[in-house]
C-alpha positions in Angstrom: 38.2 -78.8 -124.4 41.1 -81.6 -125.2 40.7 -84.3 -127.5 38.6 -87.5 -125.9 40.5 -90.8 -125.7 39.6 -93.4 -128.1 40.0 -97.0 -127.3 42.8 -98.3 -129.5 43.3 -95.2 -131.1 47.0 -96.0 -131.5 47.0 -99.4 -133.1 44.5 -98.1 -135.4 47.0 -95.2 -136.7 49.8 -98.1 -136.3 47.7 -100.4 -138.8 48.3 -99.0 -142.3 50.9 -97.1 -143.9 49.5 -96.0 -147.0 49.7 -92.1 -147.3 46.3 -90.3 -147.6 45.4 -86.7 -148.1 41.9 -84.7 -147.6 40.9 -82.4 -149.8 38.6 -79.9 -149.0 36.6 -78.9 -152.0 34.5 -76.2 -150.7 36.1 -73.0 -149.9 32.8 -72.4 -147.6 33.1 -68.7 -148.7 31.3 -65.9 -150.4 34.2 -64.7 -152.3 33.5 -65.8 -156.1 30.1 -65.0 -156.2 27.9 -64.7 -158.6 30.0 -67.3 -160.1 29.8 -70.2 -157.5 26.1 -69.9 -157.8 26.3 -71.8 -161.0 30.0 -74.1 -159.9 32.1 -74.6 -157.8 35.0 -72.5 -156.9 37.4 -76.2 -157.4 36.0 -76.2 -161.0 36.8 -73.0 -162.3 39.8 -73.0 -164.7 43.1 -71.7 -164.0 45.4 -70.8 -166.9 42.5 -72.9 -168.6 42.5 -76.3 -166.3 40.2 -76.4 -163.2 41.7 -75.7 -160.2 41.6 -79.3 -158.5 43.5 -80.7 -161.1 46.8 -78.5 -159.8 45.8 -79.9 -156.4 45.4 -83.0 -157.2 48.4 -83.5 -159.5 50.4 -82.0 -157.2 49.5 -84.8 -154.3 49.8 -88.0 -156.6 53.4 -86.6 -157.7 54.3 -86.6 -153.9 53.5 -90.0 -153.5 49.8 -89.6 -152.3 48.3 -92.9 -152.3 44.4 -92.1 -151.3 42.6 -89.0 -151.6 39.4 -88.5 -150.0 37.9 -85.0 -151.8 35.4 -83.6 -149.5 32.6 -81.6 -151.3 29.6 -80.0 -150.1 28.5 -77.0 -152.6 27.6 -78.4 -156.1 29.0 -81.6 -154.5 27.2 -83.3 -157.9 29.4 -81.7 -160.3 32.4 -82.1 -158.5 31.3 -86.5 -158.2 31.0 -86.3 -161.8 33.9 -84.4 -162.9 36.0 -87.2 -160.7 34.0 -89.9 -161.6 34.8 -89.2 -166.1 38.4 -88.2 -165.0 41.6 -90.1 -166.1 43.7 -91.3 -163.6 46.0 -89.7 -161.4 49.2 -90.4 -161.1 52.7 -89.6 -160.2 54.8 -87.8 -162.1 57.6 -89.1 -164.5 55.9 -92.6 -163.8 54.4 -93.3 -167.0 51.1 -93.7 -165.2 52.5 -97.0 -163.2 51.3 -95.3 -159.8 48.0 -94.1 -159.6 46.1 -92.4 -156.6 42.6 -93.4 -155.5 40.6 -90.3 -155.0 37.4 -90.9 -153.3 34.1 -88.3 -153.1 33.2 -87.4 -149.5 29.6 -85.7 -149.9 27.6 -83.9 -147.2 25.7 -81.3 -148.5 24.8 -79.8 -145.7 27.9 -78.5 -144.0 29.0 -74.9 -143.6 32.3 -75.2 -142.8 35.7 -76.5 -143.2 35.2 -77.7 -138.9 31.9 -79.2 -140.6 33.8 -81.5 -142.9 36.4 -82.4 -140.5 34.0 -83.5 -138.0 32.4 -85.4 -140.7 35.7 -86.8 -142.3 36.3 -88.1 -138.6 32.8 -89.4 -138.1 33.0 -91.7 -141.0 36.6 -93.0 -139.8 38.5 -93.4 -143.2 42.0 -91.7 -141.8 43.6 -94.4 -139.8 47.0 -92.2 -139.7 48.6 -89.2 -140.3 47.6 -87.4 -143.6 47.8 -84.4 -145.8 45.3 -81.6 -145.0 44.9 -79.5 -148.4 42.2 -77.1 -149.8 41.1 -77.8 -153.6 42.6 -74.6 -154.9 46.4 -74.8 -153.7 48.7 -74.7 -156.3 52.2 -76.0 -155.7 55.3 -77.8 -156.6 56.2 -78.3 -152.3 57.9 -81.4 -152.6 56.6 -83.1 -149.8 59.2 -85.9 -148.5 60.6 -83.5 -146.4 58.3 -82.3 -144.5 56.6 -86.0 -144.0 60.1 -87.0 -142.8 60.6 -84.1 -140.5 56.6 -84.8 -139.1 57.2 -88.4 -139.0 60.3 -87.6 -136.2 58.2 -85.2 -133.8 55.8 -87.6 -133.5 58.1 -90.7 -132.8 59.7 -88.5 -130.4 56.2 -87.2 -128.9 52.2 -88.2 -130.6 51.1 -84.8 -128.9 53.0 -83.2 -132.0 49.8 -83.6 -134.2 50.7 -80.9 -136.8 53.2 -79.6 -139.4 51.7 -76.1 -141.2 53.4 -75.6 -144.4 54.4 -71.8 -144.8 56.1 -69.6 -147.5 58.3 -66.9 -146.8 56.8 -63.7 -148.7 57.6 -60.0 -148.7 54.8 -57.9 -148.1 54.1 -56.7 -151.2 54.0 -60.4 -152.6 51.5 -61.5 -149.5 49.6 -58.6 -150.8 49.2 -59.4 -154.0 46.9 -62.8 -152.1 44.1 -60.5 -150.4 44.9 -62.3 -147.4 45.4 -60.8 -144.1 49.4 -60.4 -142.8 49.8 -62.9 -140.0 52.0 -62.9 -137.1 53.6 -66.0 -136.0 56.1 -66.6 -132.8 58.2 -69.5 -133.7 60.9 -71.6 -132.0 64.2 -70.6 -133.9 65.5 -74.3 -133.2 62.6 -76.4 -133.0 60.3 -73.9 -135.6 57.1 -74.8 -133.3 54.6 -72.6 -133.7 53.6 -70.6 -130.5 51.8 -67.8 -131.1 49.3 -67.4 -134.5 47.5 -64.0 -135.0 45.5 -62.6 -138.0 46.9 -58.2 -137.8 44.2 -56.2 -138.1 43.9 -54.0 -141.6 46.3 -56.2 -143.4 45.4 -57.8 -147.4 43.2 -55.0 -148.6 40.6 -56.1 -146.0 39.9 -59.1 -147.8 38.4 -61.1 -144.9 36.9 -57.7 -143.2 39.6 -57.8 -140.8 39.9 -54.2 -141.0 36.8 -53.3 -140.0 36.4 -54.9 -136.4 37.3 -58.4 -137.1 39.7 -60.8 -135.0 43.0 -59.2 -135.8 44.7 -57.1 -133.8 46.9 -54.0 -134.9 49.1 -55.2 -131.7 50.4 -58.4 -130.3 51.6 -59.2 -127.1 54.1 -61.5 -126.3 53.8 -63.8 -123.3 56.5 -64.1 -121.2 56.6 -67.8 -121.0 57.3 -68.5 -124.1 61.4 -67.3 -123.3 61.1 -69.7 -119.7 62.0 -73.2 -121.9 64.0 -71.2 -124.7 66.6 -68.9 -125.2 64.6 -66.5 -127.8 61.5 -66.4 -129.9 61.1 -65.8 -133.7 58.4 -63.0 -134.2 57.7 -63.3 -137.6 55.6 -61.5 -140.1 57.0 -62.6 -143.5 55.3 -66.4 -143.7 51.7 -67.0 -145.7 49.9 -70.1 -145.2 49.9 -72.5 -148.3 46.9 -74.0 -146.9 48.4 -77.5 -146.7 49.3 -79.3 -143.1 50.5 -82.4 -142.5 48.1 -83.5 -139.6 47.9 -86.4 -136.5 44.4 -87.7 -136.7 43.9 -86.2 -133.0 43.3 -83.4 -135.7 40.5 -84.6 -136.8 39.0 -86.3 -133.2 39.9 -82.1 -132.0 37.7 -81.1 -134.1 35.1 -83.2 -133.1 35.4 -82.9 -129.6 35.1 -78.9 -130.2 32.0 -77.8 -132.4 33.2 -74.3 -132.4 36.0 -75.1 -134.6 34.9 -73.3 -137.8 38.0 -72.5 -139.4 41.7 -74.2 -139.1 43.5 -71.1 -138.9 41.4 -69.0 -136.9 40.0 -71.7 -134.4 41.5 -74.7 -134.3 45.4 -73.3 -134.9 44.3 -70.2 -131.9 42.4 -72.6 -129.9 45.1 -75.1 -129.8 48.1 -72.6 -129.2 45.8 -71.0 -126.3 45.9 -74.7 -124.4 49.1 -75.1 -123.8 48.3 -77.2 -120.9 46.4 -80.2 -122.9 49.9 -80.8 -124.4 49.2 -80.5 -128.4 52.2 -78.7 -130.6 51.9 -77.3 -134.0 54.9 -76.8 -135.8 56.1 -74.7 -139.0 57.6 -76.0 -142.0 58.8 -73.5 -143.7 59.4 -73.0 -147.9 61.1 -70.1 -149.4 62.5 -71.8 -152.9 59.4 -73.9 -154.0 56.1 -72.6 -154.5 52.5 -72.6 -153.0 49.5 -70.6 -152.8 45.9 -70.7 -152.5 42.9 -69.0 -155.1 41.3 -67.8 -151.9 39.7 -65.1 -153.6 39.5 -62.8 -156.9 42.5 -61.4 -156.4 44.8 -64.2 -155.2 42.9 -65.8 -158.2 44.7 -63.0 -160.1 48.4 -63.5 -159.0 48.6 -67.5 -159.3 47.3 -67.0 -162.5 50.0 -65.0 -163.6 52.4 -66.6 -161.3 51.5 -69.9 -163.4 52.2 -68.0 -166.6 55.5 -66.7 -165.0 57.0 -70.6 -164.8 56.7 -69.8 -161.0 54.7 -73.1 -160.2 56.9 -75.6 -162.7 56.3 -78.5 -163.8 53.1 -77.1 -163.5 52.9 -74.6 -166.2 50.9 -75.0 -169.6 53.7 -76.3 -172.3 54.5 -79.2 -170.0 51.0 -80.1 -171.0 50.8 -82.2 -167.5 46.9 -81.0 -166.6 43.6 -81.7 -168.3 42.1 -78.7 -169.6 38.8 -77.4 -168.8 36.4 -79.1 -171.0 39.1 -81.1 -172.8 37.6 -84.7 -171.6 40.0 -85.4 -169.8 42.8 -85.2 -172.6 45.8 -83.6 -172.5 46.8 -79.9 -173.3 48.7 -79.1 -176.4 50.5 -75.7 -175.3 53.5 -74.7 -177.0 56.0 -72.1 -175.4 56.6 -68.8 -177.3 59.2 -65.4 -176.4 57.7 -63.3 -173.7 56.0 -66.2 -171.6 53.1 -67.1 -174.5 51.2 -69.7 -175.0 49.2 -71.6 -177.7 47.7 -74.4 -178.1 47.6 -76.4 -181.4 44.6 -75.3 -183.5 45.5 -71.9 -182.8 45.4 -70.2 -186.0 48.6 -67.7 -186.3 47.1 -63.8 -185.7 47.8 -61.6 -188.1 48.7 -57.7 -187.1 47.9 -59.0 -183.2 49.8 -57.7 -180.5 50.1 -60.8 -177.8 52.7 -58.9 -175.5 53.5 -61.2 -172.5 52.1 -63.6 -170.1 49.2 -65.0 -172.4 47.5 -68.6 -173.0 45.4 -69.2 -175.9 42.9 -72.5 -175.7 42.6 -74.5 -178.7 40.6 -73.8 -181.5 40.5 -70.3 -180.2 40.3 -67.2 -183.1 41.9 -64.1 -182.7 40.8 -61.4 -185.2 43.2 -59.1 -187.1 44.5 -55.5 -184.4 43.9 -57.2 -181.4 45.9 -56.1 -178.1 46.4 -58.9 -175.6 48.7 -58.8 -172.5 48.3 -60.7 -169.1 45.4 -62.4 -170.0 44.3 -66.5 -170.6 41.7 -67.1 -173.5 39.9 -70.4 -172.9 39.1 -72.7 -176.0 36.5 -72.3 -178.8 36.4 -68.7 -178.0 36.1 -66.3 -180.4 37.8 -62.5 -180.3 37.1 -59.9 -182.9 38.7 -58.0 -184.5 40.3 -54.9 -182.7 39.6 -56.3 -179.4 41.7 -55.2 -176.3 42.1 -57.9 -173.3 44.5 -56.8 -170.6 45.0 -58.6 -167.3 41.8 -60.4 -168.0 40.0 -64.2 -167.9 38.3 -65.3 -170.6 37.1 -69.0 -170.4 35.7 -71.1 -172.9 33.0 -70.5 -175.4 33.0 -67.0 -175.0 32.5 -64.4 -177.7 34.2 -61.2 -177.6 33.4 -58.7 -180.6 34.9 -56.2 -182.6 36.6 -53.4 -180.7 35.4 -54.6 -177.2 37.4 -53.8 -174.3 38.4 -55.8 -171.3 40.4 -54.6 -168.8 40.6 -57.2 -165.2 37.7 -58.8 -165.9 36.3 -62.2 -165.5 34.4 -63.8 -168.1 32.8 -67.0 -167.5 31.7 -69.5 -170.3 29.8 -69.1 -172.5 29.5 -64.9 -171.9 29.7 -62.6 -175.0 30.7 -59.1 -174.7 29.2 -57.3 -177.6 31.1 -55.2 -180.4 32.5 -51.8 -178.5 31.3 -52.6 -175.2 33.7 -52.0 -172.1 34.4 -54.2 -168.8 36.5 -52.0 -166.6 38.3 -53.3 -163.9 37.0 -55.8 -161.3 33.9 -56.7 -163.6 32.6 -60.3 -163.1 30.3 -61.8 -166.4 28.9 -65.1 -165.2 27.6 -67.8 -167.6 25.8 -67.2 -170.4 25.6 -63.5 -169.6 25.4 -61.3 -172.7 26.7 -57.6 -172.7 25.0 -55.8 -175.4 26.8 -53.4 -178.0 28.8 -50.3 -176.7 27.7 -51.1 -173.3 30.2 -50.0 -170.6 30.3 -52.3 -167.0 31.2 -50.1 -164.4 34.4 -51.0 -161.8 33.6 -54.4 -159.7 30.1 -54.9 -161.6 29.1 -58.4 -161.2 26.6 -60.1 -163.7 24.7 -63.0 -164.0 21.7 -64.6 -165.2 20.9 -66.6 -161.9 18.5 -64.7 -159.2 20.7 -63.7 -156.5 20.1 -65.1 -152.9 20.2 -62.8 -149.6 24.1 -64.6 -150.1 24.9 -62.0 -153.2 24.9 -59.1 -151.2 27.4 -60.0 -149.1 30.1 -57.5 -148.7 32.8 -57.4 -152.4 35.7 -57.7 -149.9 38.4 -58.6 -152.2 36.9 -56.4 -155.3 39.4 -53.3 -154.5 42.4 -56.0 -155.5 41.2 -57.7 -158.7 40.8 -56.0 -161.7 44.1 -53.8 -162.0 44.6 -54.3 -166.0 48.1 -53.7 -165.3 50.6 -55.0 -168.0 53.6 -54.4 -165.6 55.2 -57.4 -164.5 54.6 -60.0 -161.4 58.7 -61.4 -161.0 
């Protein structure tokens, strides 16, 4: 079903200029559980800063005047983290621009369709805007692809959407979880015209293996070649999860309550009628950086990716982002040989062994014989000595003791691991868990102290992916 008319739809888009961006908050997934029981996913650190801070950063350094943050799960903690935040504002500008960001709360929705319908319900987008989930990290500068959206729609309003998409090979859209798409492009025009989820791709990571809406074959329809000389069939692009978007987006999704999702509903559904005129398009980024925390293990590989200098300026020493639990100060990383980093009040380990890719929170300790590679420590946590951490997340407050071993694990704050105990790959400690002496978590155990819902037992889609303890390298 097309898009309603809306009396003076046009003057209203017409009427202001200021740039605005929604952020969706809620990843409306089961993916981080047990952890998201307790916060949300936006609030978990990253390389020890939540994860909405990258987001929201990264949109006030691209000119972003207004940000309306859209939060449904835990929707209180998200309000107050905003509301005792600094200011955000655009890079290199001493803090001369700043961006509003406004809380968007409906506790009650299930989707990101939901929150759209909502967004458009209480009629704050008056114009085109920047469609972005809470947990994209990027340094996408965005001028050109506002510039290039701004012309398709002067030239024709039925072009109501720019997807941003980064060229990967597969091995590096592996390392996401996600599931390998298909997209038929334009070659001149890049307009998307075909969009398809392959069956069995991303280590299953949405179940798409097992029966979902993929499909191990595509076919090709014949008129897409009637208006143009050949087609791009493309399987190397991931979606960044940012969209430059018309606000007949948002009055689309309205108008069509079985929009759920944006990729698999509204970008299918909107391909599949041609006839109502509406044109998506692809801009396309192969030198700059973005990706989404989607799940544990694309969790995994931004993390190191941020460690790697991949997502610059947005890596620790630039000390740019708040840390978790820091007040909303700034971070006081220093750079070291082999992509290390400490912050100040991180006294000197003696006899340690901090290989590569590691950040250290302040007033961390590190006890004497320790082995730590691919890993981030939060602050105030406390390692004994002996302790091995590989390819691990420790956040803050936690205590790890003598000899414990952590291999791809997730430890969330507040956790202690006991002297000789073992988390082997894919293990998940939730808050305030404590893992006694000598005891060994199995692969992919998840622990918490909060009774589980009918929710926990969800299928552990993306667990086969996170937890690899590898100490090989990412570039």
């Amino acid at each position: 079903m097309g898009a309603k008319s809306r009396g003076g739809a046009s003057e209203r888009m017409e009427a202001r200029s200021v740039l605005s961006a929604v952020l969706l908050a809620d990843s409306f997934t089961q993916r981080f559980l047990p952890v998201t029981l307790e916060k949300p996913k936006a609030l978990l650190p990253l390389v020890n800063v939540p994860m909405i801070e990258y987001t929201l950063h990264w949109l006030a350094s691209n000119g972003v005047e207004e940000a309306y943050v859209f939060c449904s799960s835990h929707a209180d903690q998200i309000k107050a983290y905003l509301d005792a935040s600094c200011t955000w504002g655009s890079a290199g500008d001493g803090g001369g621009s700043n961006m509003q960001v406004t809380c968007v709360v409906a506790t009650n929705c299930k989707s990101a369709g939901e929150a759209l319908r909502l967004v458009d319900q209480k009629d704050i987008i008056k114009s085109d805007f920047v469609l972005v989930t809470g947990a994209v990290v990027s340094n996408v500068a965005l001028a050109p692809v506002l510039e290039a959206h701004a012309q398709r729609r002067a030239q024709d309003r039925n072009n109501i959407m720019t997807m941003v998409m980064r060229t990967a090979s597969a091995a590096q859209a592996a390392r996401m979880g996600e599931p390998e798409v298909l997209a038929c492009l334009d070659p001149a025009t890049k307009r998307l015209l075909k969009y398809v989820e392959l069956a069995g791709a991303g280590g299953g990571a949405d179940g798409l293996a097992k029966g979902g809406k993929g499909a191990a074959s595509v076919k090709i329809d014949a008129s897409f070649f009637s208006e143009r000389d050949g087609v791009q069939v493309r399987t190397d692009l991931v979606d960044t999860h940012i969209a430059v978007c018309g606000p007949e987006v948002l009055l689309l999704f309205s108008d069509n309550f079985d929009y759920q999702s944006l990729q698999r509903d509204f970008v299918t559904g909107v391909l599949s009628e041609e006839e109502l005129g509406n044109k998506l398009y692809v801009h396309e980024v192969s030198r700059e950086y973005a990706a989404c925390v989607s799940n544990l293990r694309s969790y995994d590989a931004i993390s190191r990716d941020v460690l790697s200098r991949w997502t610059f300026p947005f890596v620790p020493d630039t000390n740019l982002l708040p840390p978790s639990g820091g007040g909303g100060a700034a971070s006081t990383f220093r750079y070291s040989r082999g992509h290390v980093y400490l912050e100040a009040q991180v006294p000197a380990p003696r006899g340690n062994s901090l290989v590569s890719d590691v950040a250290v929170g302040a007033l961390s300790t590190i006890g004497d014989g320790c082995h730590i590679a691919q890993s981030t420590i939060g602050r105030h946590v406390r390692i004994g000595k002996g302790a091995t951490i590989i390819g691990s997340y420790v956040h803050d407050n936690v205590v790890v003791g003598d000899g414990a071993s952590l291999v791809g694990a997730f430890v969330c704050e507040g956790a202690v691991v006991g002297p000789g105990a073992a988390l082997l790959p894919g293990c998940i400690v939730s808050f305030g868990v404590v893992v006694g002496a000598k005891a060994v978590l199995p692969h992919h155990a998840r622990a918490t102290l909060v009774s589980p819902s009918a929710a926990l037992h969800a299928p552990r889609t993306d667990a086969d992916g996170f937890g690899s303890g590898s100490e090989e390298s990412d570039d």
